[in-house]
DSSP file (Angstrom, degrees, kcal/mol; ACC not computed):
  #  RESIDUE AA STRUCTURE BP1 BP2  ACC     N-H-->O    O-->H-N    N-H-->O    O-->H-N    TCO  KAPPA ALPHA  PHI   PSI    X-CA   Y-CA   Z-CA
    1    1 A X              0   0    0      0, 0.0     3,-0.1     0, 0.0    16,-0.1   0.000 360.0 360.0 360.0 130.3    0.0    0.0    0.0
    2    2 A X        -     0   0    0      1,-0.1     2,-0.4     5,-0.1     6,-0.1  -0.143 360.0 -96.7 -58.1 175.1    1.6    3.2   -0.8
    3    3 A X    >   -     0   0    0      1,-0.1     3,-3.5     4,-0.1    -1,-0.1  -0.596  53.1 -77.8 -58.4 119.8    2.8    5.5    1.8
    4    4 A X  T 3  S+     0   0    0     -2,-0.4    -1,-0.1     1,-0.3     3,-0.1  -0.017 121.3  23.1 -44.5 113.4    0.6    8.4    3.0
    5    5 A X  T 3  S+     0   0    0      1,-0.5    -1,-0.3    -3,-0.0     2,-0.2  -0.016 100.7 116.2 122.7 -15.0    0.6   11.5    0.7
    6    6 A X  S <  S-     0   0    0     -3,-3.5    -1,-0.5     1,-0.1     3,-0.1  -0.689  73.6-120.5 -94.2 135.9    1.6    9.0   -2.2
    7    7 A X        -     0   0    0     -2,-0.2    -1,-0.1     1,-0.1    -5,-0.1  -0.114  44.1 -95.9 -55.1 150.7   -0.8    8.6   -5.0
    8    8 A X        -     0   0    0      1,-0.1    -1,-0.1     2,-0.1    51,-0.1  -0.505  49.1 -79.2 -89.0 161.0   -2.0    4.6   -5.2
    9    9 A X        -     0   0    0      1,-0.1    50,-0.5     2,-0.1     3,-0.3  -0.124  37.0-163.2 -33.2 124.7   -0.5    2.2   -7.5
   10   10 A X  S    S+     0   0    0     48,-0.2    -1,-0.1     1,-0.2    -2,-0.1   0.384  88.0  33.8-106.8  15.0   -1.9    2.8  -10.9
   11   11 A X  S    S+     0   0    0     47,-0.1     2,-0.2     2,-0.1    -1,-0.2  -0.111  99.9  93.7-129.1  26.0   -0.7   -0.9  -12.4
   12   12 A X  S    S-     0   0    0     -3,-0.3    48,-0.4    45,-0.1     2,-0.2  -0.879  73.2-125.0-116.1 174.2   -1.1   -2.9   -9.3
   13   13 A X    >>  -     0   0    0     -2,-0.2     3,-2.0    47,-0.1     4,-0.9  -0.579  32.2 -96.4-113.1-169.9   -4.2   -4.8   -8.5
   14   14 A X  H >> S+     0   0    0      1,-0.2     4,-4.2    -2,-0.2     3,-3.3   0.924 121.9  59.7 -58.9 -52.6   -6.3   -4.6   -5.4
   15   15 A X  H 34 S+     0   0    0      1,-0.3    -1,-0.2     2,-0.2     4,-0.1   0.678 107.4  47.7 -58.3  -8.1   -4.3   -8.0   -3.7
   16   16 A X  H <4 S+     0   0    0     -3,-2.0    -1,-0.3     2,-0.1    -2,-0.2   0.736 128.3  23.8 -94.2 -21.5   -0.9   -5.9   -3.9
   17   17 A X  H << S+     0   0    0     -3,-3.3     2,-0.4    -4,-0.9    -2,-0.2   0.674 133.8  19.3-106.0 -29.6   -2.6   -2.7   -2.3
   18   18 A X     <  +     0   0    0     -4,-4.2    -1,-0.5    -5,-0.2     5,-0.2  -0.920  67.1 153.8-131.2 104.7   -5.6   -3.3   -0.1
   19   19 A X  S    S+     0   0    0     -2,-0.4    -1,-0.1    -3,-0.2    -4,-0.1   0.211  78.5  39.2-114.0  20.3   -5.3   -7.2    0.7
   20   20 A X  S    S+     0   0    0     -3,-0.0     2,-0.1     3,-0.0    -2,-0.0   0.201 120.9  39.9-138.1   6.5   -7.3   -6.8    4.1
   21   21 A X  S >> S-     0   0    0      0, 0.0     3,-1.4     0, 0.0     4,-0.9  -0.043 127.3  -0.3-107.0-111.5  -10.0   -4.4    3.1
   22   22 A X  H >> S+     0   0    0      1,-0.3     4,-1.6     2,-0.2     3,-0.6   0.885 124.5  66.5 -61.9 -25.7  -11.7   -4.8   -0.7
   23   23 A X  H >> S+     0   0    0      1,-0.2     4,-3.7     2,-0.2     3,-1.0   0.960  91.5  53.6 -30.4 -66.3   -9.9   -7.3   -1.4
   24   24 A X  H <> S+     0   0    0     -3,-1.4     4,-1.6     1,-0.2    -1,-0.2   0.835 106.6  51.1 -41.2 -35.3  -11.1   -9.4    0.7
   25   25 A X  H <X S+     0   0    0     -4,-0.9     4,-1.5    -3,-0.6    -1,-0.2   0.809 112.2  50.4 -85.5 -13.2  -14.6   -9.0   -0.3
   26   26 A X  H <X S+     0   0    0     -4,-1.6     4,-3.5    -3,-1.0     5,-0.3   0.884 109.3  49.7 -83.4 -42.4  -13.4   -9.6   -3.8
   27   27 A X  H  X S+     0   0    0     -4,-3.7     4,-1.4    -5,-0.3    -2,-0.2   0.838 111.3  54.2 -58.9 -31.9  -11.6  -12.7   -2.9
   28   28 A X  H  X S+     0   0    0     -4,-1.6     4,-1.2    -5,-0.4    -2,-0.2   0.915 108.2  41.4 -70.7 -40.3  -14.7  -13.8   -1.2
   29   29 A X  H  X S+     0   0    0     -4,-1.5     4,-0.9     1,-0.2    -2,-0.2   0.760 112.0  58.4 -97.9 -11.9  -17.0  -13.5   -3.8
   30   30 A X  H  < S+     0   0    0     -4,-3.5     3,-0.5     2,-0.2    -1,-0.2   0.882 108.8  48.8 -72.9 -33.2  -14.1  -15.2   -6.4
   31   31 A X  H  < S+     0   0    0     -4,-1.4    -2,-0.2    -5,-0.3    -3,-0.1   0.988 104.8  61.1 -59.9 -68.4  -14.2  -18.5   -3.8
   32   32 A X  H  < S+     0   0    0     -4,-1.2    -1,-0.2    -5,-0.1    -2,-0.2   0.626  82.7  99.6 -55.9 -52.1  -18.0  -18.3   -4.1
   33   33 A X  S  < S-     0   0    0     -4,-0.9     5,-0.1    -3,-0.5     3,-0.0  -0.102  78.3-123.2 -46.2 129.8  -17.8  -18.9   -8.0
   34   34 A X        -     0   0    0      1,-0.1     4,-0.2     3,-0.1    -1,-0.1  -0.258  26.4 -98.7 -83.0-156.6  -18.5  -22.4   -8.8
   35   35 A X  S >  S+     0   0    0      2,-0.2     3,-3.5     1,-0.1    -1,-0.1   0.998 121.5  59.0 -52.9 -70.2  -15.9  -24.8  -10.8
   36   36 A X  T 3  S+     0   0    0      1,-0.3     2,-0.2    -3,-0.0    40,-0.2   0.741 114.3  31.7 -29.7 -83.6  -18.2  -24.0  -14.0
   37   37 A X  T 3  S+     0   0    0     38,-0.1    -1,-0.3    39,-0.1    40,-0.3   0.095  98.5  81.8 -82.7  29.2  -17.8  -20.5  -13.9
   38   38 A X  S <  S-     0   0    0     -3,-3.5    37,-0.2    -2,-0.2     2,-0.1  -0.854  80.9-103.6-114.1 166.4  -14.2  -19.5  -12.4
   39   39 A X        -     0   0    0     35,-3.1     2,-0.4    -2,-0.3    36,-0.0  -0.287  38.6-103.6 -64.3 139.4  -11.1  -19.5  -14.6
   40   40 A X    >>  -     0   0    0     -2,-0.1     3,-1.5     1,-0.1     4,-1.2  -0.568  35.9-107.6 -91.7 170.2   -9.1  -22.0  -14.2
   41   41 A X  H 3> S+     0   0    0     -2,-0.4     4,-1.7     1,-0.3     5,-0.2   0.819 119.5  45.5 -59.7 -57.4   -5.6  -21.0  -12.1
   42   42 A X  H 3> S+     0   0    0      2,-0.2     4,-0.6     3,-0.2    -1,-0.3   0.692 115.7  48.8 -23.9 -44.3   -3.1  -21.1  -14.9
   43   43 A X  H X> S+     0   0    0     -3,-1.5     3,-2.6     2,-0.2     4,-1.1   0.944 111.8  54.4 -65.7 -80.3   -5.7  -19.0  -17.1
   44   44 A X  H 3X S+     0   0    0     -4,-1.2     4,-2.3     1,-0.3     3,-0.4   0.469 105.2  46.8   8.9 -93.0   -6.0  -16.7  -14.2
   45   45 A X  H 3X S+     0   0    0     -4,-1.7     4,-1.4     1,-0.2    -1,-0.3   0.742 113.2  47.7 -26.7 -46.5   -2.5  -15.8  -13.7
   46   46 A X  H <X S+     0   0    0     -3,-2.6     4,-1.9    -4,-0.6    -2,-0.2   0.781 112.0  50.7 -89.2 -28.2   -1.9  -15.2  -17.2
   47   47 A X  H >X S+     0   0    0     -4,-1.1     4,-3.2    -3,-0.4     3,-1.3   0.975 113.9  47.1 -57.9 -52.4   -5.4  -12.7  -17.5
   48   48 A X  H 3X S+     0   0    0     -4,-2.3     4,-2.6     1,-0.3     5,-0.4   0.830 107.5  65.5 -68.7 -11.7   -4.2  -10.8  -14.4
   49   49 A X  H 3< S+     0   0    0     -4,-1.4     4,-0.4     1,-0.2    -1,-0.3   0.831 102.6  42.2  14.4 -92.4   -0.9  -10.8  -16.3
   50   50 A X  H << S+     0   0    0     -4,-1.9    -1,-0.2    -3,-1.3     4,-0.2   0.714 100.9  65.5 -67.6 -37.7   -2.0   -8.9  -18.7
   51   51 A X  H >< S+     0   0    0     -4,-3.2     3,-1.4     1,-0.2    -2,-0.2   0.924  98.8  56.7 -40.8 -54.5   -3.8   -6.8  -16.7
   52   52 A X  T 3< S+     0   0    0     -4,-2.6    -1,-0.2     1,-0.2    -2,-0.2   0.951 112.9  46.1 -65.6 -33.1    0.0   -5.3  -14.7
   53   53 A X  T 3  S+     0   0    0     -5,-0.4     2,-0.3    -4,-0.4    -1,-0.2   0.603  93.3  95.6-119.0  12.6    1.0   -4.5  -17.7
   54   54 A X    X   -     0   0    0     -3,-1.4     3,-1.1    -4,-0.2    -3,-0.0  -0.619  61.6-143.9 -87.5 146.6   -2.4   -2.6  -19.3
   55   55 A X  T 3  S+     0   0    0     -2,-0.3    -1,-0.1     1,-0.2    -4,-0.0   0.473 101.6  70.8 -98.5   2.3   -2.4    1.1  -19.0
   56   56 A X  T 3  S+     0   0    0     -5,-0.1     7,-2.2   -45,-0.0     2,-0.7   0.475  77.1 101.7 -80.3  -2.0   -5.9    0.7  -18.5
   57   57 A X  E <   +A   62   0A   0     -3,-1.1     2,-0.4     5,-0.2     5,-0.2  -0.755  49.0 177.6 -85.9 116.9   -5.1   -0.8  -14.8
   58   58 A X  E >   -A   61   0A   0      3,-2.7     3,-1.4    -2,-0.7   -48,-0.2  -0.857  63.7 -40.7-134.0 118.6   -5.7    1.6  -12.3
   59   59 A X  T 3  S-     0   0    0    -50,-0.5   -49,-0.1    -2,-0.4     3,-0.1   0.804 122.8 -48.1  63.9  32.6   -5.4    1.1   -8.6
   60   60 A X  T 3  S+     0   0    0    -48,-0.4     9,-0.9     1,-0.3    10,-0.5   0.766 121.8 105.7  91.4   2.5   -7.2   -2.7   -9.2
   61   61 A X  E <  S-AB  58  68A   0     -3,-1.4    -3,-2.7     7,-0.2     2,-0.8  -0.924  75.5-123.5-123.2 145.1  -10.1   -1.0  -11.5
   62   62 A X  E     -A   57   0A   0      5,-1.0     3,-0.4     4,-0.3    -5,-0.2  -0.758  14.0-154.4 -89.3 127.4  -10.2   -1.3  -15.0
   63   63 A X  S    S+     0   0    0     -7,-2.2    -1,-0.1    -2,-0.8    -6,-0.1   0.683  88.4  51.3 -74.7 -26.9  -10.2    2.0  -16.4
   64   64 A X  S    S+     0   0    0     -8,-0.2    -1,-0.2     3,-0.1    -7,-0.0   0.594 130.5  10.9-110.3 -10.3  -12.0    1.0  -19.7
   65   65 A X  S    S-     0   0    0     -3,-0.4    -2,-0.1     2,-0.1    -4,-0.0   0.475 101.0-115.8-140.2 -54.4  -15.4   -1.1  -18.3
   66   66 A X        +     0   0    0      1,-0.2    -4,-0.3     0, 0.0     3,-0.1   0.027  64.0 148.7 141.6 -37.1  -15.0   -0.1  -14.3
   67   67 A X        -     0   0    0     -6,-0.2    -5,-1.0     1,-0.2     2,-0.3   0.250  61.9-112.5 -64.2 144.4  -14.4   -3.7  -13.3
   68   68 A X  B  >  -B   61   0A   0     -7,-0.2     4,-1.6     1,-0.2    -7,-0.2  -0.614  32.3-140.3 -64.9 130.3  -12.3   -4.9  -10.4
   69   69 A X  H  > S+     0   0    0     -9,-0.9     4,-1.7    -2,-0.3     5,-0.2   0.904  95.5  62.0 -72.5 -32.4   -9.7   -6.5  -12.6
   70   70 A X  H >> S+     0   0    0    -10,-0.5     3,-1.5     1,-0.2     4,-0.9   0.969 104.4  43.4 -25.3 -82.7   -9.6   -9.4  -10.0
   71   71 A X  H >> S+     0   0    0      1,-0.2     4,-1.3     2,-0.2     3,-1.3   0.855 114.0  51.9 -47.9 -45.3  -13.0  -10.5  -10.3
   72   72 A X  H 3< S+     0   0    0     -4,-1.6    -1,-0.2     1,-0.3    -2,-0.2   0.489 103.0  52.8 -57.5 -18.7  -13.1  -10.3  -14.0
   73   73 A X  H << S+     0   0    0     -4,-1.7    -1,-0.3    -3,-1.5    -2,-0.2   0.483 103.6  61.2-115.3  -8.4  -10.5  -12.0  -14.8
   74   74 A X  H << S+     0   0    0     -3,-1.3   -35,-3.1    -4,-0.9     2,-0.8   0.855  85.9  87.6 -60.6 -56.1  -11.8  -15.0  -12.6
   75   75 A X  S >< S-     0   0    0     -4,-1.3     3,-1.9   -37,-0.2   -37,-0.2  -0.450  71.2-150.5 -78.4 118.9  -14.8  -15.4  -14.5
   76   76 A X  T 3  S+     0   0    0     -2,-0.8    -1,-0.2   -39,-0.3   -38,-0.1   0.388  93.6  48.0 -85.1  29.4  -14.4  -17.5  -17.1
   77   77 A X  T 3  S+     0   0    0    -40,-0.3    -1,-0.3     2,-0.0    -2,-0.1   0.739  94.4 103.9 -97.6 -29.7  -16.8  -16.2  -19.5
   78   78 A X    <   -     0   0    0     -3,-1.9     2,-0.3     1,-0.0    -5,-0.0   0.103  53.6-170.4 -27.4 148.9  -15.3  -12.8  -18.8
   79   79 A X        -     0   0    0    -32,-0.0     2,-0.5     3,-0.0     7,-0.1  -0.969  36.0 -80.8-138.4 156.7  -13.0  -11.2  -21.3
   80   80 A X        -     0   0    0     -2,-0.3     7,-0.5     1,-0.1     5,-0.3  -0.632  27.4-153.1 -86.5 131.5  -10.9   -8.5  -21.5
   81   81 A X        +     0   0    0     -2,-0.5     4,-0.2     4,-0.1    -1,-0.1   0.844  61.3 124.2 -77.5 -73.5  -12.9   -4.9  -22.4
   82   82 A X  S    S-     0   0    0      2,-0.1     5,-0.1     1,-0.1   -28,-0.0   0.310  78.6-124.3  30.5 129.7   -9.5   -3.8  -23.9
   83   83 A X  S    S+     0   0    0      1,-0.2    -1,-0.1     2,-0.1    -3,-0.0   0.929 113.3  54.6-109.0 -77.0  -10.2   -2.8  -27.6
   84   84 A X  S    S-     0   0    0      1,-0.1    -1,-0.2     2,-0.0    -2,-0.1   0.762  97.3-138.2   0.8 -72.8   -7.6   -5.3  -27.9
   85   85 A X        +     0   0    0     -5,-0.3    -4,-0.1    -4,-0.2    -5,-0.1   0.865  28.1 172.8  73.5  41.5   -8.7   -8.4  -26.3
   86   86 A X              0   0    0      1,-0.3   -36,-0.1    -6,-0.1    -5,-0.1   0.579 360.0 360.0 -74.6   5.6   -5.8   -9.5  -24.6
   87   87 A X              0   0    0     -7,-0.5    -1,-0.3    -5,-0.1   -40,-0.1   0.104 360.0 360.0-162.8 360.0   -7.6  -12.4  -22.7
């Protein structure tokens, strides 16, 4: 979490900044998904990936649909809003 007076990360995601406030609730409601619909862990890693290194990433919100990149990138019907598509 940055340091007070420092602006927050604007490529890291929620688990690198807040991992005992919204995080949590996001990690909770990613557990909650069943098998069908989460991503599987291998996909995962490689959406949020892409995500650190989008200049759409800000502070764990997607800049370009609003979504916590977390969650989004869990679900695996989700894709990334990215003009692009990089996942």
């Amino acid at each position: 979490m940055p340091a007070a007076g420092q602006p927050p990360c604007r490529r890291c995601l929620l688990s690198e900044t807040d991992p005992e406030g919204l995080y949590r609730q996001i990690r909770t409601r990613i557990e909650l998904l069943t098998d069908e619909e989460r991503t599987a862990p291998e996909e995962y890693a490689q959406r949020l990936a892409h995500c650190t290194r989008c200049d759409a990433l800000r502070s764990g919100l997607c800049s370009i649909c609003g979504c916590f990149a977390e969650l989004r990138a869990a679900r695996r019907e989700q894709h990334c809003p990215h003009e692009q598509h990089f996942w």
